[in-house]
N, CA and C atoms as an extended XYZ file, in Angstrom:
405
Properties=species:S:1:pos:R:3:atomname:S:1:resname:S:1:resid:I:1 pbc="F F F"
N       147.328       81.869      152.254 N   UNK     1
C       147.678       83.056      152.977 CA  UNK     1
C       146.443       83.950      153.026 C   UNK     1
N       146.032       84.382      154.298 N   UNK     2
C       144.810       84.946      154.018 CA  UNK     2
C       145.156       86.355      155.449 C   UNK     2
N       145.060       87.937      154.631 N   UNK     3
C       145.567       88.833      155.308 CA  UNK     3
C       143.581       89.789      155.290 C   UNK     3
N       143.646       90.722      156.273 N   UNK     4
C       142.450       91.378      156.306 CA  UNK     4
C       143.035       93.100      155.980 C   UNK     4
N       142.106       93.526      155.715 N   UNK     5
C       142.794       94.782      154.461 CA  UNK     5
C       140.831       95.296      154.428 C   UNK     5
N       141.065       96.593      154.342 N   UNK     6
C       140.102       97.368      154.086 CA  UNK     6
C       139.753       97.994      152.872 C   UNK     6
N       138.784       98.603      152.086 N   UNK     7
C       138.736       98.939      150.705 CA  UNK     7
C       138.001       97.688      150.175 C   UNK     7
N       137.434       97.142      150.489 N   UNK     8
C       136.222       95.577      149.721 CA  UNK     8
C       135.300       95.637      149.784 C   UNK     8
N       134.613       96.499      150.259 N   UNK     9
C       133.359       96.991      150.135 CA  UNK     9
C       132.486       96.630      149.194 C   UNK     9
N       132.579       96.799      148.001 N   UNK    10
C       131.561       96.796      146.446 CA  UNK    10
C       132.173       95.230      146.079 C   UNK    10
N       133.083       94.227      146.883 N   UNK    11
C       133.865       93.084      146.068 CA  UNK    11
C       131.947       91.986      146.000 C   UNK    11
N       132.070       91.581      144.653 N   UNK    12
C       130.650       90.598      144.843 CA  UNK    12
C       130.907       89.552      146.130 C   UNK    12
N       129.943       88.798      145.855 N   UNK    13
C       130.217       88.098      147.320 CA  UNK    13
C       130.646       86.508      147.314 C   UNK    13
N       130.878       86.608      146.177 N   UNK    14
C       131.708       85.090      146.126 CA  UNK    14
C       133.167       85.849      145.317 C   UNK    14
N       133.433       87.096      145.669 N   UNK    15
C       134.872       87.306      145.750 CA  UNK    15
C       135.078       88.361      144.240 C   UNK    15
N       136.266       88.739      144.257 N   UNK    16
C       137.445       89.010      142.931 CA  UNK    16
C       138.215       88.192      142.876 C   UNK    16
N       138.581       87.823      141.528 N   UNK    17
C       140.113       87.143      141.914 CA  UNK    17
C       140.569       88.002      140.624 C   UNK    17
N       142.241       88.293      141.308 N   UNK    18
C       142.827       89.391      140.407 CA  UNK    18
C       143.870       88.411      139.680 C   UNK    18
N       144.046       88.763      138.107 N   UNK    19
C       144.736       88.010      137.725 CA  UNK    19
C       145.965       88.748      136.598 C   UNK    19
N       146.660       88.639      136.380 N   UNK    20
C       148.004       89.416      135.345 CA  UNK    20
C       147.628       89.197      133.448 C   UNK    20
N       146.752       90.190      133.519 N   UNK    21
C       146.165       90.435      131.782 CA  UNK    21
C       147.004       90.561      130.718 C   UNK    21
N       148.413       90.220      131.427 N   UNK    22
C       149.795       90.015      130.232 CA  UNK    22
C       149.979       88.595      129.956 C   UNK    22
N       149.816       87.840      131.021 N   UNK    23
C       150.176       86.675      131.154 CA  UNK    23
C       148.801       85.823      129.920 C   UNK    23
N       149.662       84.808      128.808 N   UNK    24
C       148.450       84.353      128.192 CA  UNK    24
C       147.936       82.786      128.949 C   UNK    24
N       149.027       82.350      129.586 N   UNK    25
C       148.206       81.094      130.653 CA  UNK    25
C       147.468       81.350      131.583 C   UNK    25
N       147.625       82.542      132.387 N   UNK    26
C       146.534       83.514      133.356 CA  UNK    26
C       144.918       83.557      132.766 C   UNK    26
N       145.498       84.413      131.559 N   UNK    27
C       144.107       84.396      130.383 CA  UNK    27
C       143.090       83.488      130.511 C   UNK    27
N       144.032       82.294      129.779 N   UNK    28
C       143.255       80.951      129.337 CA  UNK    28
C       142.489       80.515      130.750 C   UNK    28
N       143.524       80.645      131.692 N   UNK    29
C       143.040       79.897      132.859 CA  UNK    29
C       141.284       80.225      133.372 C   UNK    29
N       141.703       81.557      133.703 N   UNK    30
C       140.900       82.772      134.025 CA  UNK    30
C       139.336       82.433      132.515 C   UNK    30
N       139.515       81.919      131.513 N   UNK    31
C       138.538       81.599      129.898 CA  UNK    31
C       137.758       80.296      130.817 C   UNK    31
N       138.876       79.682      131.379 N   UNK    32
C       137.928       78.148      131.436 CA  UNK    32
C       137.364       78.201      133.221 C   UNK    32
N       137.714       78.859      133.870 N   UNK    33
C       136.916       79.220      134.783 CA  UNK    33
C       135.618       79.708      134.555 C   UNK    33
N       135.668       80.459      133.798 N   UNK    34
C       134.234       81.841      133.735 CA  UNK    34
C       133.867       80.634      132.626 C   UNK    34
N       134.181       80.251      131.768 N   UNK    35
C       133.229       79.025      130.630 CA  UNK    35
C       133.244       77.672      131.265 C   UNK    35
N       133.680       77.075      131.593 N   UNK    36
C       133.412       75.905      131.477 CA  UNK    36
C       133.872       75.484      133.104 C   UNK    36
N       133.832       76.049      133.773 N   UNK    37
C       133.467       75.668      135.628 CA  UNK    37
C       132.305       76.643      136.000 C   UNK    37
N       131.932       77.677      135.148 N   UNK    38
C       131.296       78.749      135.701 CA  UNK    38
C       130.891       78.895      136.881 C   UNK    38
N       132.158       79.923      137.407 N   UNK    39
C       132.403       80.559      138.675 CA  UNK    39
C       131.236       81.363      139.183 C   UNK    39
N       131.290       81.210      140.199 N   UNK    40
C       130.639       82.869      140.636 CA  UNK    40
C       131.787       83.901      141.182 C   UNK    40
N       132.794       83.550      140.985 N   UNK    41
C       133.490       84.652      141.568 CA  UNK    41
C       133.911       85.344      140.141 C   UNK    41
N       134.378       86.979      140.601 N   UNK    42
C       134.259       88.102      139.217 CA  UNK    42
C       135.915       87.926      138.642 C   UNK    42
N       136.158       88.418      138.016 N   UNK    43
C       137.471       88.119      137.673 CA  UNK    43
C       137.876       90.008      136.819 C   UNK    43
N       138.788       90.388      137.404 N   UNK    44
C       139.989       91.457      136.800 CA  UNK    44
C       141.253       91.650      136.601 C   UNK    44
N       141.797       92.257      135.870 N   UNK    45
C       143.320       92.160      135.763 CA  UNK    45
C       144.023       93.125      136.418 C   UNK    45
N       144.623       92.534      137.336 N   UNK    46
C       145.555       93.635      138.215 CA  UNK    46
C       145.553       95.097      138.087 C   UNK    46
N       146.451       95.058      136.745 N   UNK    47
C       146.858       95.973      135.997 CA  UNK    47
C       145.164       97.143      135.979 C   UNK    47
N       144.212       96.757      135.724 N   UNK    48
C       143.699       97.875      135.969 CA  UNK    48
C       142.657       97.624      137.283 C   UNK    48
N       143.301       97.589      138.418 N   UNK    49
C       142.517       97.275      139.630 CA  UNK    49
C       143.201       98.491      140.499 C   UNK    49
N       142.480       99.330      141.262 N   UNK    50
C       143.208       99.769      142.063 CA  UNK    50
C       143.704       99.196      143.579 C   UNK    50
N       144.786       98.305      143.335 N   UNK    51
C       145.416       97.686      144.271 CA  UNK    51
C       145.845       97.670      146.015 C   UNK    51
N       145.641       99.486      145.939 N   UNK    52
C       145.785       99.897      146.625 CA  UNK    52
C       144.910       99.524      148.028 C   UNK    52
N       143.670       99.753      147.356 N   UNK    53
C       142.594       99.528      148.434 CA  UNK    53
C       141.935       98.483      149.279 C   UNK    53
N       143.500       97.487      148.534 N   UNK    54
C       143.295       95.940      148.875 CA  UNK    54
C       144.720       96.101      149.784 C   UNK    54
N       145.201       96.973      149.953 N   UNK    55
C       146.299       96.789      150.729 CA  UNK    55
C       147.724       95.992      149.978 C   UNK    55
N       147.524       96.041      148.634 N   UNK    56
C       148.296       95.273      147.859 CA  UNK    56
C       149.379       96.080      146.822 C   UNK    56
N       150.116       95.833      146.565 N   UNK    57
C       151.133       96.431      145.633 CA  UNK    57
C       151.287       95.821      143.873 C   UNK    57
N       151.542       96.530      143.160 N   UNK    58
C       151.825       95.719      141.657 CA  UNK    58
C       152.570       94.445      141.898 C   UNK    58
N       153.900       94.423      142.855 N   UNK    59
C       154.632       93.261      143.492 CA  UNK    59
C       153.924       92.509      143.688 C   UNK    59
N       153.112       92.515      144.868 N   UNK    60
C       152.382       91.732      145.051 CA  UNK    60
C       151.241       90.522      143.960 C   UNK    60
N       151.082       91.540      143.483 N   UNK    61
C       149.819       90.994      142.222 CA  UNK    61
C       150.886       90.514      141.619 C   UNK    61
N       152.115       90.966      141.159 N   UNK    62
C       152.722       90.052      139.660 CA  UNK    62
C       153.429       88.908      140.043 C   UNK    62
N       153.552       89.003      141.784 N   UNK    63
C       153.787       87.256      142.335 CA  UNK    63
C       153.261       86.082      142.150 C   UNK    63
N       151.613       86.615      142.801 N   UNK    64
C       150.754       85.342      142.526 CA  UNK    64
C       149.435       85.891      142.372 C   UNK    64
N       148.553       85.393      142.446 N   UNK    65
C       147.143       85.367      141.944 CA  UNK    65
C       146.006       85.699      143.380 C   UNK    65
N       145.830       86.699      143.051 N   UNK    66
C       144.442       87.036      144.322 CA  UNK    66
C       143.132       86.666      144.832 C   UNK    66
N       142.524       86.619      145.938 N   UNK    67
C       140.905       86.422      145.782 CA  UNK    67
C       140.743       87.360      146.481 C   UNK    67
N       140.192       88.584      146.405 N   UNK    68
C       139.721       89.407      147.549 CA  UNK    68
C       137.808       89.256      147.540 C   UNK    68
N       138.247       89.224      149.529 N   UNK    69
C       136.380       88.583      149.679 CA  UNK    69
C       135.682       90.013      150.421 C   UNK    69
N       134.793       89.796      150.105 N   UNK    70
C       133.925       90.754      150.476 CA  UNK    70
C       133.985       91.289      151.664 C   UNK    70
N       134.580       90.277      152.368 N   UNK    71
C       134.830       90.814      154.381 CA  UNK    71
C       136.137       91.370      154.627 C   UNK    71
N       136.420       91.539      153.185 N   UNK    72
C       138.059       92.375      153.559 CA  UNK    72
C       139.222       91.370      153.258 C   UNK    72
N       138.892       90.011      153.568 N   UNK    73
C       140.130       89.569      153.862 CA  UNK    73
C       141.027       89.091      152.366 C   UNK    73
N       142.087       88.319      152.086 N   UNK    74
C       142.903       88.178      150.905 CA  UNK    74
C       143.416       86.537      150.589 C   UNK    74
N       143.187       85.789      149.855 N   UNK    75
C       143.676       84.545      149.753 CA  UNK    75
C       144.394       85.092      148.489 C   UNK    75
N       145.496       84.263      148.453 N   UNK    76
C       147.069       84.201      147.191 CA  UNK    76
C       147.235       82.736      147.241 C   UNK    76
N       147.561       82.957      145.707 N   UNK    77
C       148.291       81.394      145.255 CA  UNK    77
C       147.017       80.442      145.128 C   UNK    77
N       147.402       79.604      145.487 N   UNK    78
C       146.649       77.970      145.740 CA  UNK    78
C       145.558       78.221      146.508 C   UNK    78
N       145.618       79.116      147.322 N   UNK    79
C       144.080       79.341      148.310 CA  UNK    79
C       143.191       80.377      147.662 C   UNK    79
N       143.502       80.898      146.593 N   UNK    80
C       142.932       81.559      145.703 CA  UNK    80
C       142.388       80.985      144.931 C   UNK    80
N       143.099       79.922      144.452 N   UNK    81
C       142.307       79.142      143.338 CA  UNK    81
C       141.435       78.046      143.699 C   UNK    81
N       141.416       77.714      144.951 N   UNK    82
C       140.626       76.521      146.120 CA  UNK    82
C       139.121       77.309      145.980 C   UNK    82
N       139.747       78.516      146.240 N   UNK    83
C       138.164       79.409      146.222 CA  UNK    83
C       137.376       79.697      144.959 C   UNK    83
N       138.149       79.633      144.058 N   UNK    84
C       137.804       79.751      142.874 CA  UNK    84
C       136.975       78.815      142.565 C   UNK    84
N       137.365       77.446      142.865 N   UNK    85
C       136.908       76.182      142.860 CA  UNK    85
C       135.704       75.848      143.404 C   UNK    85
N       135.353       76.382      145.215 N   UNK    86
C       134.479       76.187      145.923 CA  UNK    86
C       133.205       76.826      145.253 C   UNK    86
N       133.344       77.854      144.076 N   UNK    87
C       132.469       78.904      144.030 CA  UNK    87
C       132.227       78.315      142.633 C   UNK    87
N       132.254       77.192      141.882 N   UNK    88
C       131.853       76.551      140.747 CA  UNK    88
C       131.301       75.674      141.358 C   UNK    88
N       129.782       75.164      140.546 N   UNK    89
C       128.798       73.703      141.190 CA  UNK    89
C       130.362       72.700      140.637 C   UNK    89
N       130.572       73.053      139.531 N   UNK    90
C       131.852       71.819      139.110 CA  UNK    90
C       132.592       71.400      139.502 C   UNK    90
N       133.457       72.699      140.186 N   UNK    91
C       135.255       72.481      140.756 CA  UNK    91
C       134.776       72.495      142.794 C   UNK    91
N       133.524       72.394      142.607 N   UNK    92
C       133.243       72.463      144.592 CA  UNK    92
C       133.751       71.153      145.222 C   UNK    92
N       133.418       70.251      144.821 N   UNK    93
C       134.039       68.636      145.395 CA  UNK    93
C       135.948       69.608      145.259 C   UNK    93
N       136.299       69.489      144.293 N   UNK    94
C       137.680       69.452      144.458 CA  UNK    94
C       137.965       71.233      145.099 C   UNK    94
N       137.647       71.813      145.184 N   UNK    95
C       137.861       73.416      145.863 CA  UNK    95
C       137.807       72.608      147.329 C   UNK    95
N       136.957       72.137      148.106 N   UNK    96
C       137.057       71.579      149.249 CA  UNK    96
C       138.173       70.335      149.769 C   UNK    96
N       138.261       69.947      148.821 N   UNK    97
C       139.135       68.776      149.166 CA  UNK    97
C       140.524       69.466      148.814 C   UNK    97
N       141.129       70.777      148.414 N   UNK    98
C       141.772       71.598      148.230 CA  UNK    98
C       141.704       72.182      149.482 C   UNK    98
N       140.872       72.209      150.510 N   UNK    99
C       141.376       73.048      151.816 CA  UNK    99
C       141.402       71.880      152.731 C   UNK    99
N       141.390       70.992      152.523 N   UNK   100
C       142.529       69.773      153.556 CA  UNK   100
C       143.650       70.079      153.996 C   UNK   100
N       144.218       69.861      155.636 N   UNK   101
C       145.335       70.396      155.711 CA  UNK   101
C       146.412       69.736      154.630 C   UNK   101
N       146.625       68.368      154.339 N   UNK   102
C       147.362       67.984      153.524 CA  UNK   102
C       147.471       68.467      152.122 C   UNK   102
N       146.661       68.150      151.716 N   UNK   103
C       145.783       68.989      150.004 CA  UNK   103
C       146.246       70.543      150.291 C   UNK   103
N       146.395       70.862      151.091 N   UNK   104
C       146.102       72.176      150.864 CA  UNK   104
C       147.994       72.582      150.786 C   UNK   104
N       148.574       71.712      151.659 N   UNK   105
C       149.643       72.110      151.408 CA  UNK   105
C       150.491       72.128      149.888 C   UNK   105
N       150.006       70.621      149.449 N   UNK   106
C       150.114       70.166      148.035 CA  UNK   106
C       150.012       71.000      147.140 C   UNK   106
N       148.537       71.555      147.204 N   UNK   107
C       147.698       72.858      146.569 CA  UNK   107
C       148.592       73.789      146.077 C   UNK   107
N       149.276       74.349      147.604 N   UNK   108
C       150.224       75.241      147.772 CA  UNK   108
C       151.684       75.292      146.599 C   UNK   108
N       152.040       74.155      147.197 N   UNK   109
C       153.138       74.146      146.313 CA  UNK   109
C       153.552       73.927      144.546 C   UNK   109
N       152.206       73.393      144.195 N   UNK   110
C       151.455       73.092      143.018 CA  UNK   110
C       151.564       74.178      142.170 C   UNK   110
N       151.025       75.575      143.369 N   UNK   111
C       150.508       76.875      142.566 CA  UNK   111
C       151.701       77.059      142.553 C   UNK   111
N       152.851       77.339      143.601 N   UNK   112
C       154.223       78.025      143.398 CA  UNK   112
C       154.783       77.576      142.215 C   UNK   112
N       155.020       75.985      141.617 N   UNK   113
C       155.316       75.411      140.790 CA  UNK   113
C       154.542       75.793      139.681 C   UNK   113
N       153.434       75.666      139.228 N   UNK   114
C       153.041       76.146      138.236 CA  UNK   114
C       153.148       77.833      137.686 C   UNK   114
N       152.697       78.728      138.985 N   UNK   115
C       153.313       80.164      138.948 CA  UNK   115
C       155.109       80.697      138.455 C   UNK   115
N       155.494       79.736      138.927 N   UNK   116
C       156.981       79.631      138.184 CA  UNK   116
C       157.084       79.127      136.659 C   UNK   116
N       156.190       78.413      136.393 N   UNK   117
C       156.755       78.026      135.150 CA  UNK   117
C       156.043       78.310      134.216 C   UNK   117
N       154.603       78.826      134.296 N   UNK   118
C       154.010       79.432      133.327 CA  UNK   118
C       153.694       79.942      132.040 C   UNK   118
N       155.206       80.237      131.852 N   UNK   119
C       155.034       80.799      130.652 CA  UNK   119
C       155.723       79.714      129.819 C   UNK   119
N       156.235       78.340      130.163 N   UNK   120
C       156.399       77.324      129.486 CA  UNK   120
C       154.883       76.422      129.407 C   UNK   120
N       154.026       76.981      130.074 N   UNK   121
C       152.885       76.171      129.725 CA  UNK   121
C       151.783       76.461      128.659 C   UNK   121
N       150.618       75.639      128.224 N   UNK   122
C       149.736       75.922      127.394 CA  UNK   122
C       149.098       77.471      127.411 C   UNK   122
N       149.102       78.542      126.592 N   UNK   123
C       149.140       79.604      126.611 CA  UNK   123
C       150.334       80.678      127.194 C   UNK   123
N       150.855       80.363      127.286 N   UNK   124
C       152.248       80.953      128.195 CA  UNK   124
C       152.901       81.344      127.225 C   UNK   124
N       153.681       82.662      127.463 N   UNK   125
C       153.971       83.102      126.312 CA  UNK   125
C       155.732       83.797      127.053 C   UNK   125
N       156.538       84.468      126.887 N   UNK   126
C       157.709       85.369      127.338 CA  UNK   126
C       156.828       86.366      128.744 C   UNK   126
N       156.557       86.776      128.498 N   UNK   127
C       155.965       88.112      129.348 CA  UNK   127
C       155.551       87.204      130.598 C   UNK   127
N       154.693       85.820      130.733 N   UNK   128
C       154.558       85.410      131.830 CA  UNK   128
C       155.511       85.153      132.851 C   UNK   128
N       156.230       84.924      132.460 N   UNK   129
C       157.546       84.442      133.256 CA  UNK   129
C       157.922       85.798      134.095 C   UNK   129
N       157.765       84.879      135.755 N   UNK   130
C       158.005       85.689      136.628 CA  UNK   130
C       159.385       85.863      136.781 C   UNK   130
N       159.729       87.509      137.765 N   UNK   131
C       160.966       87.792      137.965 CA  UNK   131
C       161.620       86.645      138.813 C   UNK   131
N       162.932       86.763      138.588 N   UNK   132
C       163.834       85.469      139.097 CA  UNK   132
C       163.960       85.865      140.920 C   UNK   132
N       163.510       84.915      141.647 N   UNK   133
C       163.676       85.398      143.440 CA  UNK   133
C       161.998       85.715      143.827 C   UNK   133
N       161.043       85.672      142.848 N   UNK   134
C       159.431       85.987      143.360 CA  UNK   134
C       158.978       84.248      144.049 C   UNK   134
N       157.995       84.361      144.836 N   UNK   135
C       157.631       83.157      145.112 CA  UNK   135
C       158.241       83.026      146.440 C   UNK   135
């Protein structure tokens, strides 16, 4: 999903990606990106982002996972994390093969599935677990 929104101005240029600093599988996720794919994209937690200027709501952010790019525009979910991918020498083969129309749909539903269940996964704790009807 990719929406254009004003307020991105100062975003670096291989992106933000906003992520939920309650959530401890978010955390981890967000640990092995920045260590061990080392991203170039910056990473913050919602919670202290002003959301606003992304055209975005707390709702929004505690659904799914953000990339805001420097030209304004917004990837969520699975196309968030494709980018995440493209912007590591490591995860670039698979960040690209992640924006296949097929892959990408996969991608998609992958993130919804995993975004749902989260807090049954490695680092996942009570607090991750999204409200019942998000997604």
């Amino acid at each position: 999903m990719t929406f254009q929104r004003s307020g991105a101005e100062d975003i670096p240029a291989a992106g933000l990606f906003l992520y939920d600093r309650d959530c401890g599988f978010c955390q981890r996720a967000v640990a092995f990106a920045q260590g061990r794919l080392r991203t170039r994209t910056a990473f913050a937690a919602w919670q202290r982002t002003d959301l606003s200027r992304f055209g975005l709501t707390p709702a929004h952010a505690d659904d799914r996972a953000w990339v805001v790019l420097a030209g304004a525009s917004l990837l969520s979910g699975g196309d968030a994390v494709a980018h995440v991918l493209l912007c590591s020498p490591r995860g670039r083969p698979i960040g690209r093969a992640l924006r296949l129309p097929l892959l990408r749909a996969a991608n998609r539903a992958a993130y919804r599935w995993v975004a749902a269940h989260r807090h049954r996964l490695p680092g996942g704790t009570a607090s991750c677990a999204l409200p019942s009807g998000s997604l």
